[in-house]
Predicted model as a PDB file, atoms N, CA, C, CB and O in Angstrom, pLDDT in the B-factor column:
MODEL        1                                                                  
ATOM      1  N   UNK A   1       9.498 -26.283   5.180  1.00 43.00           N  
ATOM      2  CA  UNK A   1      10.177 -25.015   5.335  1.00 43.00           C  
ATOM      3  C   UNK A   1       9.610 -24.004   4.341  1.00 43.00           C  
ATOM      4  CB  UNK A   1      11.694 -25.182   5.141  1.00 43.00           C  
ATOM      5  O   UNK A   1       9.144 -24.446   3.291  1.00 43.00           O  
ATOM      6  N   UNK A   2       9.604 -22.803   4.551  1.00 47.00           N  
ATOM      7  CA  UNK A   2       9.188 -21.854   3.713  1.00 47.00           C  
ATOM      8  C   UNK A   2       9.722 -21.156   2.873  1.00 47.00           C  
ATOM      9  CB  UNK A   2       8.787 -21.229   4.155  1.00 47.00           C  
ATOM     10  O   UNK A   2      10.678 -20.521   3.317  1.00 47.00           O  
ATOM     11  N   UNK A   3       9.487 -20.998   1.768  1.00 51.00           N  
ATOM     12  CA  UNK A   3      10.113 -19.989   0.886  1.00 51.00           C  
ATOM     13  C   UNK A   3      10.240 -18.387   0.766  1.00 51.00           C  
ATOM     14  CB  UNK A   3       9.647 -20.260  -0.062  1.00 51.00           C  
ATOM     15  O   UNK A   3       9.403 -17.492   0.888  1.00 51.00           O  
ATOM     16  N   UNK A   4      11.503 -18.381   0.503  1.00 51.00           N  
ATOM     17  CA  UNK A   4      11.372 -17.005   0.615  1.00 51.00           C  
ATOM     18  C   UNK A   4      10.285 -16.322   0.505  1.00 51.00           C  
ATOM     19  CB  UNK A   4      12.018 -16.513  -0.080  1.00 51.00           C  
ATOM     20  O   UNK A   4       9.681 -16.063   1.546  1.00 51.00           O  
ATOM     21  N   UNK A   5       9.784 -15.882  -0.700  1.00 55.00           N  
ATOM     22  CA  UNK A   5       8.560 -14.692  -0.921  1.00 55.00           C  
ATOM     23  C   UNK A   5       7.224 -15.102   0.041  1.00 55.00           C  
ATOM     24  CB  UNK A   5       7.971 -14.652  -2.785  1.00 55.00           C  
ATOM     25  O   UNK A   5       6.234 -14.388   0.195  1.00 55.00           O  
ATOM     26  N   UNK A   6       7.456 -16.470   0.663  1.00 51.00           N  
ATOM     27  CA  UNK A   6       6.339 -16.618   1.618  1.00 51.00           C  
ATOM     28  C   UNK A   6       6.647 -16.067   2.825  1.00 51.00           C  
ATOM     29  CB  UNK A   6       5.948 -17.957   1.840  1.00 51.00           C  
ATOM     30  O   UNK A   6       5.758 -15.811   3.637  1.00 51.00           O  
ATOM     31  N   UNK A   7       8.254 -15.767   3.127  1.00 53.00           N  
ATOM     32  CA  UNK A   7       8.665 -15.067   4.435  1.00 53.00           C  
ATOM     33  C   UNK A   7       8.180 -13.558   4.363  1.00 53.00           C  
ATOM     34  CB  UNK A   7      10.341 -15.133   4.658  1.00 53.00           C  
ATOM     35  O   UNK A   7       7.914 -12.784   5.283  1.00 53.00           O  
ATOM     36  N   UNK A   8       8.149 -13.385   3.051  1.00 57.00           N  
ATOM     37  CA  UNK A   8       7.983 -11.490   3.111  1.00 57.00           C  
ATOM     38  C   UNK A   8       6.711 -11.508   2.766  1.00 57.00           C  
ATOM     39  CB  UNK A   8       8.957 -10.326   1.925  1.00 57.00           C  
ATOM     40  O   UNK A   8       6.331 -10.357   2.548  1.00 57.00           O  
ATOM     41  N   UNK A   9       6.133 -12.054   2.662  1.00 56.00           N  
ATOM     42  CA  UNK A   9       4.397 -11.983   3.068  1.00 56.00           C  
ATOM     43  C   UNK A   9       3.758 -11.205   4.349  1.00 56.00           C  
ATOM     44  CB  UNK A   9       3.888 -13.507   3.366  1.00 56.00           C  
ATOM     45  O   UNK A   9       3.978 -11.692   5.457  1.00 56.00           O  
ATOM     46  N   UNK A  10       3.116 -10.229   4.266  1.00 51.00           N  
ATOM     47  CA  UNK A  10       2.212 -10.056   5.624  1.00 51.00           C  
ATOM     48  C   UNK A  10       1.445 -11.461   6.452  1.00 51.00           C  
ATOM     49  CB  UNK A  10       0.917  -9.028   5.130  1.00 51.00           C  
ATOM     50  O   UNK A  10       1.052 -12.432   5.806  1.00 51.00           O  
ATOM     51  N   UNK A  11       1.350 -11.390   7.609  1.00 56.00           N  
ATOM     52  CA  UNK A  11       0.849 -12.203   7.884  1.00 56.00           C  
ATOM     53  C   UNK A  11      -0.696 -12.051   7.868  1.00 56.00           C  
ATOM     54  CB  UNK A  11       1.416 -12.496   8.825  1.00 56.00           C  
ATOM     55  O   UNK A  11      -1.432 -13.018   7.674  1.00 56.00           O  
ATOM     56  N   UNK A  12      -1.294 -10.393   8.147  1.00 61.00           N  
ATOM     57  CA  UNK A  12      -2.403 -10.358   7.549  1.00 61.00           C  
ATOM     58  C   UNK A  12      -2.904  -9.366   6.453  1.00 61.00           C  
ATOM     59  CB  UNK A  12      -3.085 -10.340   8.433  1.00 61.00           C  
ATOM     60  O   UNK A  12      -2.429  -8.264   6.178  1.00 61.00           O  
ATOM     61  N   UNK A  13      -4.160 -10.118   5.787  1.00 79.00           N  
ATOM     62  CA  UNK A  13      -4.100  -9.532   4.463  1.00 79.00           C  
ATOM     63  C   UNK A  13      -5.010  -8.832   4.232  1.00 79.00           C  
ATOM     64  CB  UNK A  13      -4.035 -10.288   3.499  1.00 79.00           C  
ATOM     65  O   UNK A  13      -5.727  -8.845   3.232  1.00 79.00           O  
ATOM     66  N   UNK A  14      -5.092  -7.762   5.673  1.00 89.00           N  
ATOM     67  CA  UNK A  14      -5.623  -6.767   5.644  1.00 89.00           C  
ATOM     68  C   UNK A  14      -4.891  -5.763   6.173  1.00 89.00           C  
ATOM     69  CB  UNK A  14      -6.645  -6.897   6.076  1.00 89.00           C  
ATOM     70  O   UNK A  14      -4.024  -5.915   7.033  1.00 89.00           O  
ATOM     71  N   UNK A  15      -5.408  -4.140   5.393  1.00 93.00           N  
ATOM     72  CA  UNK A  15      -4.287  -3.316   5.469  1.00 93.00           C  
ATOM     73  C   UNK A  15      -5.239  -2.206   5.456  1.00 93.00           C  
ATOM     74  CB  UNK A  15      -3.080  -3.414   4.335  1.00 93.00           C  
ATOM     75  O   UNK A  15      -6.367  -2.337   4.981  1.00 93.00           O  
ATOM     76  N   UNK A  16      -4.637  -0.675   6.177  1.00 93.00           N  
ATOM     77  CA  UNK A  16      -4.960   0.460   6.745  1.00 93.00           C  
ATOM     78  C   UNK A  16      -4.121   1.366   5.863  1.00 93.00           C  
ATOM     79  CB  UNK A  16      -4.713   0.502   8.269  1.00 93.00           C  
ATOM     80  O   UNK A  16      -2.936   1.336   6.194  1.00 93.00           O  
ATOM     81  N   UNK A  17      -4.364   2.089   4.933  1.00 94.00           N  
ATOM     82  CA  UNK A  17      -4.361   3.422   4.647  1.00 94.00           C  
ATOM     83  C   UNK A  17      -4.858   4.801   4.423  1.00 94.00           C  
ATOM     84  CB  UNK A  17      -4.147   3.351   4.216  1.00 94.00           C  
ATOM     85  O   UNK A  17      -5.859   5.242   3.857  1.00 94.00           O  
ATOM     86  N   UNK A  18      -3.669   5.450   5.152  1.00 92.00           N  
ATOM     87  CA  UNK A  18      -3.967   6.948   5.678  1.00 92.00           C  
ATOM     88  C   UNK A  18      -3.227   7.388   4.085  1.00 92.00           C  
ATOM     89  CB  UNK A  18      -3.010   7.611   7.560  1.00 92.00           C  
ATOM     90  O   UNK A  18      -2.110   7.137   3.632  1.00 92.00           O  
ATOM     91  N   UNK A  19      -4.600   8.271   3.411  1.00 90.00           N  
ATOM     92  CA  UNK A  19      -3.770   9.075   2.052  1.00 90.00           C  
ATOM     93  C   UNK A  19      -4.426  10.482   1.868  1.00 90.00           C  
ATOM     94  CB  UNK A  19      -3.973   8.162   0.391  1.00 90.00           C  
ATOM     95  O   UNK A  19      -5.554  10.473   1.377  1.00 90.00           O  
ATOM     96  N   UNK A  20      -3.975  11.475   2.137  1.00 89.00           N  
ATOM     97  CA  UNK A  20      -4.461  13.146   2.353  1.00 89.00           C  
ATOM     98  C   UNK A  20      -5.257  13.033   3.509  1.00 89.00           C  
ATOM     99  CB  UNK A  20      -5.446  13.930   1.045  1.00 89.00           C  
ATOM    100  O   UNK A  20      -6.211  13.802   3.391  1.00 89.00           O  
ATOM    101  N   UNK A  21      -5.304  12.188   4.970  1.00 90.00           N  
ATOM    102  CA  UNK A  21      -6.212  12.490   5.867  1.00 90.00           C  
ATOM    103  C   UNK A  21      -7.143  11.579   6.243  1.00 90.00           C  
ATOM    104  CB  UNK A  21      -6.767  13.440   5.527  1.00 90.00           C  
ATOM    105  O   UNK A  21      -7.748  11.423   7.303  1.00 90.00           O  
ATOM    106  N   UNK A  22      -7.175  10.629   4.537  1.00 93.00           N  
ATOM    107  CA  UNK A  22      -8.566  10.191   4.420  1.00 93.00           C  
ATOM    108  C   UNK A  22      -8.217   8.585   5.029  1.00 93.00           C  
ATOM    109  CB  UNK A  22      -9.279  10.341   2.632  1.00 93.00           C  
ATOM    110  O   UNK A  22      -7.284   8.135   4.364  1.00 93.00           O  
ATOM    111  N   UNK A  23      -8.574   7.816   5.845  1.00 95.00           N  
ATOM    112  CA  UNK A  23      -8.135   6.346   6.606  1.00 95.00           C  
ATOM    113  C   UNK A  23      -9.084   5.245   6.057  1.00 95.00           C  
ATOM    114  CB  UNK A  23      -8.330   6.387   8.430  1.00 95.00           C  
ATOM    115  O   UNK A  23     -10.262   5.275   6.411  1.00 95.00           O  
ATOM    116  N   UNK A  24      -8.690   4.371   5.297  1.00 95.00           N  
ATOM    117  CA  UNK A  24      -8.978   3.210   4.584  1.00 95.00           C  
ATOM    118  C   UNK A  24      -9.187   1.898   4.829  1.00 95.00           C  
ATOM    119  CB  UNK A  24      -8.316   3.132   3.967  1.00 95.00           C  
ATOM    120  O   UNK A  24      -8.110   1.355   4.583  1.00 95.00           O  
ATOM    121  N   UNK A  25      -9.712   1.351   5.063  1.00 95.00           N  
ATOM    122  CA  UNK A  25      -9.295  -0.360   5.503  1.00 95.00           C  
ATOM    123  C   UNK A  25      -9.642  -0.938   4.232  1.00 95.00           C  
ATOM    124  CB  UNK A  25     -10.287  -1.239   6.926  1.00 95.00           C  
ATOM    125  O   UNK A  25     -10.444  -0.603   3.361  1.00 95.00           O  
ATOM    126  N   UNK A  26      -8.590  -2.177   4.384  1.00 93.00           N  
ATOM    127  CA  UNK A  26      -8.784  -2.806   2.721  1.00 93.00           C  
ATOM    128  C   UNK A  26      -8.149  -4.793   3.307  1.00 93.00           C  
ATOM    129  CB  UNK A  26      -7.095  -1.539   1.001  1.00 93.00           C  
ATOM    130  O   UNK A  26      -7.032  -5.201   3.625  1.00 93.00           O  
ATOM    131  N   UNK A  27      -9.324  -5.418   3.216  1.00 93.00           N  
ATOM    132  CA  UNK A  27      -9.308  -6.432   2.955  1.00 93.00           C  
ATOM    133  C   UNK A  27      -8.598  -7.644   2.214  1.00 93.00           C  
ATOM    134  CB  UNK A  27      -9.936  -6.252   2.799  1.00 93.00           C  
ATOM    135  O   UNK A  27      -8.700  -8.857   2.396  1.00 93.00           O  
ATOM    136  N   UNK A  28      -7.737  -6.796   1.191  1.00 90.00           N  
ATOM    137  CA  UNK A  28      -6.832  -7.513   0.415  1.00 90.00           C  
ATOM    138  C   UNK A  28      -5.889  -7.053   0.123  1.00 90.00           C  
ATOM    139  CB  UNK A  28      -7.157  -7.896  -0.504  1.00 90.00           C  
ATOM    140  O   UNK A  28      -5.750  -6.617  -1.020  1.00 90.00           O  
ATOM    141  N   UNK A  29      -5.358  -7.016   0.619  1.00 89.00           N  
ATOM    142  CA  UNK A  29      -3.834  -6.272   0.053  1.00 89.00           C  
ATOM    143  C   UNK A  29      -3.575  -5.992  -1.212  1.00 89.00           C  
ATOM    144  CB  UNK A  29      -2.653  -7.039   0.279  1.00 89.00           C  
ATOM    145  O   UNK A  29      -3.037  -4.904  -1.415  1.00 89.00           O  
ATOM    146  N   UNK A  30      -3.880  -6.881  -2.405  1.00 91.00           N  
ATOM    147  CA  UNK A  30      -3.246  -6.865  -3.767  1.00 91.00           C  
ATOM    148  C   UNK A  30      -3.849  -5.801  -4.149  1.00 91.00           C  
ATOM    149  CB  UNK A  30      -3.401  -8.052  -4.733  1.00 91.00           C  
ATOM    150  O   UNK A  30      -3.267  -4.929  -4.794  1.00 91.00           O  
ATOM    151  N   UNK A  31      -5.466  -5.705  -3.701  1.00 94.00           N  
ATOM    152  CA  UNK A  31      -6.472  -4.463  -4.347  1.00 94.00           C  
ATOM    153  C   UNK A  31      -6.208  -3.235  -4.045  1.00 94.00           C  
ATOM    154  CB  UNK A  31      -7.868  -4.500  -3.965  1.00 94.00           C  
ATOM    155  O   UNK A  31      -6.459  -2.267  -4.763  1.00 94.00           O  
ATOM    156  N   UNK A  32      -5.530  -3.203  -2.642  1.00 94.00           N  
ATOM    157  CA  UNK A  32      -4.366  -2.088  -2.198  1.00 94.00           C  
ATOM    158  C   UNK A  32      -3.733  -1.850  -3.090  1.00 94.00           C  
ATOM    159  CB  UNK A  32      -3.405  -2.352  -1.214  1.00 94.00           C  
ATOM    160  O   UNK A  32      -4.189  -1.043  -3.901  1.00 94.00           O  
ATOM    161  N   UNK A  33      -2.514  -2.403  -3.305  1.00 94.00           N  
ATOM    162  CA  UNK A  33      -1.650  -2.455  -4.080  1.00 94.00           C  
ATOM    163  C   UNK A  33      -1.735  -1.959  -5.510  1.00 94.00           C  
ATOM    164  CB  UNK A  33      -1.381  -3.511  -3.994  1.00 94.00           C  
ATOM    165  O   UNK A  33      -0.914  -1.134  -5.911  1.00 94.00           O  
ATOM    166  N   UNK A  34      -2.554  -2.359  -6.184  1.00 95.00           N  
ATOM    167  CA  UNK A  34      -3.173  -2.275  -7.830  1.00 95.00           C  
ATOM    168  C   UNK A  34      -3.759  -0.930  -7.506  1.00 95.00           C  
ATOM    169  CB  UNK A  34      -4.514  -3.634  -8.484  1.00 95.00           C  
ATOM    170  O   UNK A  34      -3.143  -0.074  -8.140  1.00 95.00           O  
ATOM    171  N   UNK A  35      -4.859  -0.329  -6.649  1.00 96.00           N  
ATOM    172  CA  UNK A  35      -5.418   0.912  -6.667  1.00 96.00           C  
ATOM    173  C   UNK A  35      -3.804   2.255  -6.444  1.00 96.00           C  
ATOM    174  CB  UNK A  35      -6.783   0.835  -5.192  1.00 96.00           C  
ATOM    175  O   UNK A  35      -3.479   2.933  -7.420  1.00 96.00           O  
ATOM    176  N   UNK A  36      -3.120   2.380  -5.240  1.00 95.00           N  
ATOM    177  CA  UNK A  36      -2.300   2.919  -5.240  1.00 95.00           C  
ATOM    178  C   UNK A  36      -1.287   2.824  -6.730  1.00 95.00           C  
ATOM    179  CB  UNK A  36      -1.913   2.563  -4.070  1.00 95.00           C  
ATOM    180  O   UNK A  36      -0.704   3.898  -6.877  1.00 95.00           O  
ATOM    181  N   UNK A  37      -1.049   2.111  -7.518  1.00 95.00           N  
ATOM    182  CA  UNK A  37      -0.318   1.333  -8.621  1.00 95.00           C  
ATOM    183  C   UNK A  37      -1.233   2.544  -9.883  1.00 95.00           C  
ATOM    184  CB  UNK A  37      -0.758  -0.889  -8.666  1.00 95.00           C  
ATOM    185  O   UNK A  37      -0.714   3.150 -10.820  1.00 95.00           O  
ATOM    186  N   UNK A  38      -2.780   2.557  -9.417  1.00 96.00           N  
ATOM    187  CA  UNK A  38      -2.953   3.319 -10.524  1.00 96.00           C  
ATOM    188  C   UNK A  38      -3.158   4.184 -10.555  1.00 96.00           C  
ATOM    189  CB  UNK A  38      -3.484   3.156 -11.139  1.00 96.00           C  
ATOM    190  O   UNK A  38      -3.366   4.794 -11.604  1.00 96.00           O  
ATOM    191  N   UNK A  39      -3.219   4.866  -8.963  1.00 95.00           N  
ATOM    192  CA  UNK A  39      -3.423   6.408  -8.609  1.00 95.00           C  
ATOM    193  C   UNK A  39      -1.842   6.736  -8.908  1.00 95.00           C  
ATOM    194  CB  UNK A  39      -4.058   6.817  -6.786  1.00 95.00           C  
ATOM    195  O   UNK A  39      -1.746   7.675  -9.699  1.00 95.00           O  
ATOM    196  N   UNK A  40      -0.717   6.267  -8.530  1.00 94.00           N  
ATOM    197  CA  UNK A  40       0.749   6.773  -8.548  1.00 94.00           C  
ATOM    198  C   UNK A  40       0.524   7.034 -10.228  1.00 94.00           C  
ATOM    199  CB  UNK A  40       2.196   5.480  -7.940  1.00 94.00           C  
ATOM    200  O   UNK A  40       0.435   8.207 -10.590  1.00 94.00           O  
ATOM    201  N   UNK A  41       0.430   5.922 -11.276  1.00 95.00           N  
ATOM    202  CA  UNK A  41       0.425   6.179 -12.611  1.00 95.00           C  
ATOM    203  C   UNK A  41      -0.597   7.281 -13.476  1.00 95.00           C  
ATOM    204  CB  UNK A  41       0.247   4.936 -13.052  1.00 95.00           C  
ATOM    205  O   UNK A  41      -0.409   7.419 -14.684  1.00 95.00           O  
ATOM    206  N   UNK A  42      -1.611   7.998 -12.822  1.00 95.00           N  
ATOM    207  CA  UNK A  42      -2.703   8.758 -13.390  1.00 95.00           C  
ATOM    208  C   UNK A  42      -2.496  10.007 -13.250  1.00 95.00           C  
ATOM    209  CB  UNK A  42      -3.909   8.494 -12.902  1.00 95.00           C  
ATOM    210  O   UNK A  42      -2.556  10.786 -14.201  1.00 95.00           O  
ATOM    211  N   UNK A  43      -2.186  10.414 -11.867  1.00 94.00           N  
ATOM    212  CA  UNK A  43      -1.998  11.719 -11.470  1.00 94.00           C  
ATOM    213  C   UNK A  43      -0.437  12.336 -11.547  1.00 94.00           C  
ATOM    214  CB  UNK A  43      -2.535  11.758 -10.085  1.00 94.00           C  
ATOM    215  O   UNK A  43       0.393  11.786 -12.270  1.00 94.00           O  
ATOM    216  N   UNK A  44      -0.140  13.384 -10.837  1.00 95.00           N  
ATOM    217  CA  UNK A  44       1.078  14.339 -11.141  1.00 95.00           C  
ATOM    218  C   UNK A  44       1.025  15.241 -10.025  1.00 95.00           C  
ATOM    219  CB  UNK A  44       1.019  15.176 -12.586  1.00 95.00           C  
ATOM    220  O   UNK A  44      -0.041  15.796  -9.760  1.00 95.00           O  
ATOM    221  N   UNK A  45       2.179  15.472  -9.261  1.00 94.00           N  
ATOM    222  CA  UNK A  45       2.620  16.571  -8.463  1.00 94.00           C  
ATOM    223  C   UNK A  45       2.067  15.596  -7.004  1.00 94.00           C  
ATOM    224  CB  UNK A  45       1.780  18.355  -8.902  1.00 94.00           C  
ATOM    225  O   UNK A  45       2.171  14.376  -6.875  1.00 94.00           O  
ATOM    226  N   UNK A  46       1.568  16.426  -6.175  1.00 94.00           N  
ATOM    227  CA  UNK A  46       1.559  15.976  -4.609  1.00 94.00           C  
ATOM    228  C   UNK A  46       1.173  14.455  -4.485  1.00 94.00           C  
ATOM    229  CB  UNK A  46       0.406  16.895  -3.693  1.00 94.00           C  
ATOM    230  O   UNK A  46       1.672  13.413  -4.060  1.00 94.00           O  
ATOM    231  N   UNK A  47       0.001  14.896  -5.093  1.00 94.00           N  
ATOM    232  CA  UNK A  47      -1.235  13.132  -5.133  1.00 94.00           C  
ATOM    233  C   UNK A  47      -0.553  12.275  -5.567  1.00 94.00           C  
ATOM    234  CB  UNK A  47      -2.731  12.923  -6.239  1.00 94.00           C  
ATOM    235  O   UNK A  47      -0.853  11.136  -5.209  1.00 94.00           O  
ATOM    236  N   UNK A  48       0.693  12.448  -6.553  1.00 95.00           N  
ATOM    237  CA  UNK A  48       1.323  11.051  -6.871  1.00 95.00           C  
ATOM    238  C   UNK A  48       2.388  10.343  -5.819  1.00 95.00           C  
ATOM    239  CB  UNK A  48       2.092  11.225  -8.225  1.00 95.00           C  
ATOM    240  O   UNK A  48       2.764   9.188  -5.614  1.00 95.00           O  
ATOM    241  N   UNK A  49       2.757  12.029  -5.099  1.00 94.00           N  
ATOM    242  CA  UNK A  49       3.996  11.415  -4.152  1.00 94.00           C  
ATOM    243  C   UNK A  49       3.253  11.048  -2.926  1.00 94.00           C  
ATOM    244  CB  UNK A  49       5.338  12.560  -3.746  1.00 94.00           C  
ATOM    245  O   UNK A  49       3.839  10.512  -1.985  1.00 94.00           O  
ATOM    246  N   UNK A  50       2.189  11.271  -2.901  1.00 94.00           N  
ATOM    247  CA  UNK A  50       1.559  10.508  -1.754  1.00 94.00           C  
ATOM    248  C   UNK A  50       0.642   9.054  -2.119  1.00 94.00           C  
ATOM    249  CB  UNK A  50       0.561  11.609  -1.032  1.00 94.00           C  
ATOM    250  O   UNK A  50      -0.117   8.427  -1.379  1.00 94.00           O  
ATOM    251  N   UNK A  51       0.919   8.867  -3.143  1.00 95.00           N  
ATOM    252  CA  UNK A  51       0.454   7.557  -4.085  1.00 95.00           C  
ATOM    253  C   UNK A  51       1.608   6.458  -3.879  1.00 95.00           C  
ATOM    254  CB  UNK A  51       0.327   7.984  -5.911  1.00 95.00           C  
ATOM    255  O   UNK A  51       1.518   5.283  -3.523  1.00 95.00           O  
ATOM    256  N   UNK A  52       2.625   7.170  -4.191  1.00 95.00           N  
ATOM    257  CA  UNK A  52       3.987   6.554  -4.262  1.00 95.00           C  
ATOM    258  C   UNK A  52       4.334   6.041  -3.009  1.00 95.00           C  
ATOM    259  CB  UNK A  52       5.044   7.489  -4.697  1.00 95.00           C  
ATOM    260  O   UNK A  52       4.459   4.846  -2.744  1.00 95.00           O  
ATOM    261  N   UNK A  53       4.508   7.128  -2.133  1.00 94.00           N  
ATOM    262  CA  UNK A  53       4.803   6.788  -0.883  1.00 94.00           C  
ATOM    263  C   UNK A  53       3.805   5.342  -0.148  1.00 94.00           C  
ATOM    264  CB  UNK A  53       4.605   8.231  -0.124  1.00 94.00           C  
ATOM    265  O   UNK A  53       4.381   4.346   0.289  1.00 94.00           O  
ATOM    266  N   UNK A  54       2.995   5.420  -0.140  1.00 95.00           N  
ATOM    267  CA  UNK A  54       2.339   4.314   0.485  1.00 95.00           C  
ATOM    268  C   UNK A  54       2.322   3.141  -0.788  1.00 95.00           C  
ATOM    269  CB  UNK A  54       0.729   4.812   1.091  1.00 95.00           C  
ATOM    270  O   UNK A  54       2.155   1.975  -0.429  1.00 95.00           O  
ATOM    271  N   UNK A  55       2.462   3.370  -2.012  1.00 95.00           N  
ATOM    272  CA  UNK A  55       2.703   2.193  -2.566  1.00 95.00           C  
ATOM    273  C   UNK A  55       3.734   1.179  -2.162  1.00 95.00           C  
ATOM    274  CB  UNK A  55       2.888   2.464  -3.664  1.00 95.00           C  
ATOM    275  O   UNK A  55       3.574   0.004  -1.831  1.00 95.00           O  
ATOM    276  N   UNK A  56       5.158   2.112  -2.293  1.00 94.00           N  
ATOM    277  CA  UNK A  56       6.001   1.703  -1.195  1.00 94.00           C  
ATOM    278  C   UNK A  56       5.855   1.217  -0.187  1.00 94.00           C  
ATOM    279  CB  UNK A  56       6.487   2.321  -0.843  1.00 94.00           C  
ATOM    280  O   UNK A  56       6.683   0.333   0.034  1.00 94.00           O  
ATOM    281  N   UNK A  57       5.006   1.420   0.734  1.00 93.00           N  
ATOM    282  CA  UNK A  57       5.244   0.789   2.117  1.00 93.00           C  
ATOM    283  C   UNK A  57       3.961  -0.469   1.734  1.00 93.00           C  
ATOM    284  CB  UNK A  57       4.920   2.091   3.755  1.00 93.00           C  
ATOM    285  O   UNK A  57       4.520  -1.538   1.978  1.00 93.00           O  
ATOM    286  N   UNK A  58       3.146  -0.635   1.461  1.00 93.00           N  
ATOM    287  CA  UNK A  58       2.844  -1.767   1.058  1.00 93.00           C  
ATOM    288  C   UNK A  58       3.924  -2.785   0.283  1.00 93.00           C  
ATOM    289  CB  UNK A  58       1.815  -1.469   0.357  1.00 93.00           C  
ATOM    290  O   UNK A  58       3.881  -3.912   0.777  1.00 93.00           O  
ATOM    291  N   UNK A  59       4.851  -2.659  -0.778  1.00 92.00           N  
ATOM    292  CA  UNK A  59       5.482  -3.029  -1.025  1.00 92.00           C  
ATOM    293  C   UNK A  59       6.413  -3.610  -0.350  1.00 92.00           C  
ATOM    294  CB  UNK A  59       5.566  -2.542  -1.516  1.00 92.00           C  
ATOM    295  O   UNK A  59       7.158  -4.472  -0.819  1.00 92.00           O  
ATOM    296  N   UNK A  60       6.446  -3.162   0.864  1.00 91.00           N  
ATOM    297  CA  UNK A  60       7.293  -3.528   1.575  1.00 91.00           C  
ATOM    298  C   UNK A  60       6.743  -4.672   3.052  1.00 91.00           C  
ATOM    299  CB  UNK A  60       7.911  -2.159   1.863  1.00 91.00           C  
ATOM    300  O   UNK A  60       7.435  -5.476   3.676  1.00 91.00           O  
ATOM    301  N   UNK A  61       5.377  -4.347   3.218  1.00 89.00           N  
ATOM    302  CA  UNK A  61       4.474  -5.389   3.763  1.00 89.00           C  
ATOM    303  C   UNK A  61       4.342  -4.801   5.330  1.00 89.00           C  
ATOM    304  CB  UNK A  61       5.170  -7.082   3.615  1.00 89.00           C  
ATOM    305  O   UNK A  61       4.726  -5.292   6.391  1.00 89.00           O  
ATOM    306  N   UNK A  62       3.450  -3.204   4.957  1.00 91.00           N  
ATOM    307  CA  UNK A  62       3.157  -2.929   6.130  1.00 91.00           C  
ATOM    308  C   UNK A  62       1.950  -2.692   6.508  1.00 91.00           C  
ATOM    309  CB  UNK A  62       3.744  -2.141   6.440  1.00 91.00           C  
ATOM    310  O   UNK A  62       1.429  -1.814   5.822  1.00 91.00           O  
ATOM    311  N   UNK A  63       1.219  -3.159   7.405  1.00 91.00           N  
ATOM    312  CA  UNK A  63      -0.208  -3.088   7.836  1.00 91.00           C  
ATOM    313  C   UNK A  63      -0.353  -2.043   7.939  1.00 91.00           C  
ATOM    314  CB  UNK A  63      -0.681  -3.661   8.889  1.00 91.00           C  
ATOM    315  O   UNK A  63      -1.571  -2.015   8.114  1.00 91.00           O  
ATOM    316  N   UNK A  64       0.110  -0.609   7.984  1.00 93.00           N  
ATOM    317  CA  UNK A  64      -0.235   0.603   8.167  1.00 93.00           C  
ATOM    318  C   UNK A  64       0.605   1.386   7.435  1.00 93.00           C  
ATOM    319  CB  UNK A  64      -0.284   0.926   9.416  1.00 93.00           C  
ATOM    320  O   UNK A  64       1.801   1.632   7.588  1.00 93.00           O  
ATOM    321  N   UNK A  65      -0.460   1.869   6.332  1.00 93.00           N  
ATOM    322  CA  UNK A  65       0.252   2.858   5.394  1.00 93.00           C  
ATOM    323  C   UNK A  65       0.006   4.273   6.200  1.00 93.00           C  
ATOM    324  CB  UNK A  65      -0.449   2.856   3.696  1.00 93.00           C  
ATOM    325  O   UNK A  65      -0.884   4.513   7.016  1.00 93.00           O  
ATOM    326  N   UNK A  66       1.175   5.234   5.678  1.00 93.00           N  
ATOM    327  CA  UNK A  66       0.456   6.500   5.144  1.00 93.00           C  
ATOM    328  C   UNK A  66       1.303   7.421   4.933  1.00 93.00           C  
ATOM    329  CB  UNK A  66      -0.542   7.072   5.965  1.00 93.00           C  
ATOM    330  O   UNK A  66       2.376   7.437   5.536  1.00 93.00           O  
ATOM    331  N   UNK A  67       0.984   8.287   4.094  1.00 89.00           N  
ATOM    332  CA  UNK A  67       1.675   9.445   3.276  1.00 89.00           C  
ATOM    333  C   UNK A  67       2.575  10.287   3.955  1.00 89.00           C  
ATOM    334  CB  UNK A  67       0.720  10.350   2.712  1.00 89.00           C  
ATOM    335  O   UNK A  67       3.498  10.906   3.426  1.00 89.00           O  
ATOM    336  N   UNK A  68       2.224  10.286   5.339  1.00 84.00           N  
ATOM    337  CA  UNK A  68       3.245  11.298   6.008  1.00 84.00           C  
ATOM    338  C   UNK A  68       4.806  11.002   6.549  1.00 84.00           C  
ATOM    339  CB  UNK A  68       2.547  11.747   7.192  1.00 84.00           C  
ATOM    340  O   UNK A  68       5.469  11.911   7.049  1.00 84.00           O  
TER     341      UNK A  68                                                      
ENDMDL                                                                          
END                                                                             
């Protein structure tokens, strides 16, 4: 049987983000994760809430990010 945090896993661990326009494919999720993680922490004003926003939805384990 599976454990929780293995239920909220993507099943794949590749992921699509849309951030100002620009469309991404990313092979690993975590590297997703960590890049958005340090764009949200570097910048200020729009770029962060569109940092944020898709950090979030990765966080949440979605194959398709994006800012809008």
């Amino acid at each position: 049987m599976l454990a929780i945090p293995e239920l909220a896993m993507p099943r794949s661990r590749k992921v699509i983000t849309i951030c100002n326009g620009k469309r991404e494919g990313w092979t690993d999720y975590e590297q997703a994760k960590a890049y958005f993680l340090e764009l949200m922490m570097t910048t200020e004003g729009e770029e962060r809430e569109r940092a944020e926003c898709i950090y979030i939805q990765l966080l949440h384990g979605l194959v398709e990010c994006s800012d809008e």
